[in-house]
C-alpha positions as CSV (number, residue, x, y, z in Angstrom):
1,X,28.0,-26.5,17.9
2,X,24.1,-26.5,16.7
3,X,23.7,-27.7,13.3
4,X,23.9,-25.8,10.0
5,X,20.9,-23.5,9.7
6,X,18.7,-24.7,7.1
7,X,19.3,-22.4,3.6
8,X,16.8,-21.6,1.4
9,X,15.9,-23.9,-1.7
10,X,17.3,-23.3,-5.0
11,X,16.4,-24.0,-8.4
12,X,16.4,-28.2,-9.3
13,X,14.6,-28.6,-5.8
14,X,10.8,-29.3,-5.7
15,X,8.7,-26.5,-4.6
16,X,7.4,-27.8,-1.4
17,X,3.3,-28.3,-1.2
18,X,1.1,-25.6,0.5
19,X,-2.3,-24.9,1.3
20,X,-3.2,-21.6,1.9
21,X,-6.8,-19.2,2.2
22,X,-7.0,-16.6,-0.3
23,X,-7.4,-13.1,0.2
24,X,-8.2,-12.4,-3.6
25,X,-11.1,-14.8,-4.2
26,X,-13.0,-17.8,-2.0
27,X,-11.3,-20.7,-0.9
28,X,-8.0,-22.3,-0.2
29,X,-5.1,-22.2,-3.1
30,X,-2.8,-25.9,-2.7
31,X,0.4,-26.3,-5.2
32,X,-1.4,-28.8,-6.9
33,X,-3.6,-26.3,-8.2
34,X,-0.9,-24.2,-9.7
35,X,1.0,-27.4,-11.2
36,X,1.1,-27.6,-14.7
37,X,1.7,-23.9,-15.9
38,X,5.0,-22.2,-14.7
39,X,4.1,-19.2,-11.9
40,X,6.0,-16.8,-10.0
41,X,5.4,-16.8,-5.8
42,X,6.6,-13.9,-4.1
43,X,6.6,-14.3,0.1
44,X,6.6,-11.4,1.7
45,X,6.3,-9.5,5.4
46,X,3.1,-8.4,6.0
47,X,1.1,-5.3,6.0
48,X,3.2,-3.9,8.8
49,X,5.6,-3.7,5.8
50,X,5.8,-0.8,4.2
51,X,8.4,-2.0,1.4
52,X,6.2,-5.1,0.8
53,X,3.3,-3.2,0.6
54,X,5.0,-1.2,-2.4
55,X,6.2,-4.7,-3.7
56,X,3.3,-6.2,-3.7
57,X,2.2,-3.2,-6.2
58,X,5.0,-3.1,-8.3
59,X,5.0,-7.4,-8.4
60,X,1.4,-5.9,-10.0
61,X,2.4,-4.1,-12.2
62,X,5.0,-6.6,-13.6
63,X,1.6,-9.1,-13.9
64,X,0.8,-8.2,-17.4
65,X,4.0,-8.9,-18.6
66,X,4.5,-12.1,-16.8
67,X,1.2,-13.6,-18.2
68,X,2.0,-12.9,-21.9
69,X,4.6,-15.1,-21.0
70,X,2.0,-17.6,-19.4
71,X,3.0,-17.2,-16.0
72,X,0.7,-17.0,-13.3
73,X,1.7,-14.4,-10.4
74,X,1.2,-15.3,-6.9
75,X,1.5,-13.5,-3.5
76,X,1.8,-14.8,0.2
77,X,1.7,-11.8,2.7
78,X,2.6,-12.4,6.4
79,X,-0.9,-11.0,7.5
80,X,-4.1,-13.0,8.4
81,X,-7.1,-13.2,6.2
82,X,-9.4,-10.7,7.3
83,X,-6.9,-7.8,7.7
84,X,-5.5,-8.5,4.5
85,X,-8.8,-8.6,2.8
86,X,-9.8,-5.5,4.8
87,X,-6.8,-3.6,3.2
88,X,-6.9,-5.3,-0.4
89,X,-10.8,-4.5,-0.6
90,X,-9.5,-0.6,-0.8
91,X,-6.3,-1.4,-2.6
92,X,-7.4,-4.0,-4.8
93,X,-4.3,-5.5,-6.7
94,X,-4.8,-8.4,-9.8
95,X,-2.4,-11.0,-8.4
96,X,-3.9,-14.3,-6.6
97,X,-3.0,-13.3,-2.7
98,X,-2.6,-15.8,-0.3
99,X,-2.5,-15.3,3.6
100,X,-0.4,-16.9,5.4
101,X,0.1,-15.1,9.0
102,X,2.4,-17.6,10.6
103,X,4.8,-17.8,7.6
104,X,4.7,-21.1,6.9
105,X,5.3,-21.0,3.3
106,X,8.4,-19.3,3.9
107,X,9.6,-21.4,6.6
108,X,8.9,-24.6,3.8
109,X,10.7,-22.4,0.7
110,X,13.9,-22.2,3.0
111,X,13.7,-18.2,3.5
112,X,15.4,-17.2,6.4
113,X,14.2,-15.0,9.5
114,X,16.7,-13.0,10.9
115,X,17.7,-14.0,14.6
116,X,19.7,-12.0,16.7
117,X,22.4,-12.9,19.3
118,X,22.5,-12.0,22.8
119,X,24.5,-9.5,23.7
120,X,26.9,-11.9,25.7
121,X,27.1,-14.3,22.9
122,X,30.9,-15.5,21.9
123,X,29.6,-16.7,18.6
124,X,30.9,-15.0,15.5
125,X,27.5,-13.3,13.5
126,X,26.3,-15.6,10.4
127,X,23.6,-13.1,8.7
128,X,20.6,-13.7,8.5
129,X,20.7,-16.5,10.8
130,X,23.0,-15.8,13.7
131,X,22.5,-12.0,13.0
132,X,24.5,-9.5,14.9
133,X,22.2,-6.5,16.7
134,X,24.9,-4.3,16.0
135,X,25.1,-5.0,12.4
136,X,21.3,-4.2,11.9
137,X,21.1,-1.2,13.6
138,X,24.0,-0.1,11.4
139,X,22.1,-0.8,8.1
140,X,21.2,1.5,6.0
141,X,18.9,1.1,3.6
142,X,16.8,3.3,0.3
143,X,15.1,1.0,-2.1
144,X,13.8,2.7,-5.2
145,X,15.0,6.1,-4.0
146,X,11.7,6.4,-1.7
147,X,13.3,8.5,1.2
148,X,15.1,11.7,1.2
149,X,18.5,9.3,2.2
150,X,19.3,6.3,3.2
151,X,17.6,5.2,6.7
152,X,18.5,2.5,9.2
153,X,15.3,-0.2,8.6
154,X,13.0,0.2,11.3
155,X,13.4,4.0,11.2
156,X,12.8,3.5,7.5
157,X,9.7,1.6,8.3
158,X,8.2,4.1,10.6
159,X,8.8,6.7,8.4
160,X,7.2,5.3,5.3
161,X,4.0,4.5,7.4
162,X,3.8,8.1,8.3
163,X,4.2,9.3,4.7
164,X,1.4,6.6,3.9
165,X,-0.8,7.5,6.3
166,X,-0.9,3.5,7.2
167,X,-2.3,3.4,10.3
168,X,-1.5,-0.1,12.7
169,X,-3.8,-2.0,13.9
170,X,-3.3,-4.6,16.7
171,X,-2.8,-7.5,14.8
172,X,-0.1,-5.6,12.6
173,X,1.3,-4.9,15.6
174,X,1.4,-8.7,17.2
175,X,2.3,-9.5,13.0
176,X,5.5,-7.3,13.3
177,X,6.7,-8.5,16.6
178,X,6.4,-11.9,16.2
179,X,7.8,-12.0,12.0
180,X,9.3,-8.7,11.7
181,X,12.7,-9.9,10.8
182,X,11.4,-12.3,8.3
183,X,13.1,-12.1,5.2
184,X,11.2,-12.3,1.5
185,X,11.7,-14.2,-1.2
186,X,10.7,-14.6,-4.8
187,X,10.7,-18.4,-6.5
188,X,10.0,-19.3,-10.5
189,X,8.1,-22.8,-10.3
190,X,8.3,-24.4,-13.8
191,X,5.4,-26.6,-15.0
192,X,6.6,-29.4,-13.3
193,X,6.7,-28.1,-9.4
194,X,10.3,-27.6,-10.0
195,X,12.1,-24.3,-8.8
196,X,13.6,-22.7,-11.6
197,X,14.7,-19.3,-10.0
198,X,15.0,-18.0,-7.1
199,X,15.7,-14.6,-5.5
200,X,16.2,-13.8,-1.5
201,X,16.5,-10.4,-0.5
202,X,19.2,-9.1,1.8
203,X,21.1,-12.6,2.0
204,X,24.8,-10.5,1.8
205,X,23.6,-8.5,4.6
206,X,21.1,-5.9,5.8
207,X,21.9,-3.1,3.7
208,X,20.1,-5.4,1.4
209,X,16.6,-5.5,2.9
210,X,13.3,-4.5,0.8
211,X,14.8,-4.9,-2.8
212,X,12.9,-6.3,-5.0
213,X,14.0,-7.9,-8.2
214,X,13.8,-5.8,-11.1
215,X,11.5,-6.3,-14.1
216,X,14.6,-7.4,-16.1
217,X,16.2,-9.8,-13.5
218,X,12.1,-11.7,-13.8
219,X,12.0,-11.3,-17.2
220,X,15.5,-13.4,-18.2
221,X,14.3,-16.0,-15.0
222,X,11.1,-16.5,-16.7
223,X,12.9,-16.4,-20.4
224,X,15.2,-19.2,-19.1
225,X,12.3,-21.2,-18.7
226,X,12.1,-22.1,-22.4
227,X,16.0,-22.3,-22.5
């Protein structure tokens, strides 16, 4: 018996310290540089991503809202600097976005990558970290009601690049095959460095991948706050 996979942080824990480059201005962004006002830090896949590409938007769109409330909205995609800047330059979004193409950040906030067993494996499946082939490819999955039905992920994937028009480029490609099966993750950091919230997609079980928290479930996390 290996040990116990490692499970994501929860709110009480530190957020753990990063540096990252930024796609949305010049420089590097650290935690320290976000201590002292509450902000919101959403990892996600990268542009291969099709769902995250959406939820990067709609994280957007939920900006406004969040600042009233004086939190600052950050997001780490899974895709390195110059791609992501080349992308972001024609779909320019408000939020600070941080690359981070080797997922780092979500290996140090705890959120899982799925891996798979072998097919001979006597193990019984532990989602998303012992993860069963099987189970995946039996998934079904229609966040936000964007397809005509629901659609096993990867076939999901393909066919919401299509309808986008999103065409891959090599390092997309290398980005989905190394971290395709990394999950995402949304954490609340309070003014201290302290988590106060925290949301991981999928962590019941695949059906589960690519939904986002809803403006409501942000709203009471960042309400709380002041509780």
């Amino acid at each position: 018996m290996g040990n116990p996979p490692p499970l994501p942080l929860q709110p009480g824990d530190p957020a753990p310290d990063f540096v990252l480059p930024s796609a949305s201005q010049e420089g590097t962004v650290a935690l320290s540089d976000l201590r002292g006002r509450p902000f919101l830090i959403g990892l996600f896949r990268g542009l291969h991503c099709p769902f995250c590409r959406r939820q990067v938007m709609q994280l957007a769109a939920q900006q406004p809202a969040l600042q009233a409330a004086g939190v600052k909205t950050v997001a780490v995609i899974n895709t390195p600097l110059e791609r992501a800047r080349q992308y972001y330059r024609f779909r320019p979004t408000p939020l600070l976005l941080l690359s981070d193409p080797e997922c780092r950040t979500h290996e140090a906030f705890g959120v899982p990558r799925a891996a798979f067993q072998s097919p001979d494996s006597t193990e019984t499946p532990q989602w998303p970290f012992r993860a069963s082939l099987a189970e995946f490819e039996a998934a079904r999955i229609n966040p936000g009601g964007v397809l005509p039905e629901p659609t096993q992920p990867m076939a999901a994937n393909a066919a919401l690049n299509a309808k986008d028009g999103f065409e891959m480029e090599p390092v997309d490609g290398e980005i989905a095959a190394s971290y395709g099966t990394q999950l995402v993750g949304h954490f609340l950091i309070d003014r201290a460095g302290t988590i106060a919230w925290r949301h991981i997609e999928a962590m019941e079980g695949p059906n589960g991948l690519c939904y986002l928290p809803n403006a409501a479930e942000i709203a009471a996390a960042v309400k709380g706050l002041d509780a």
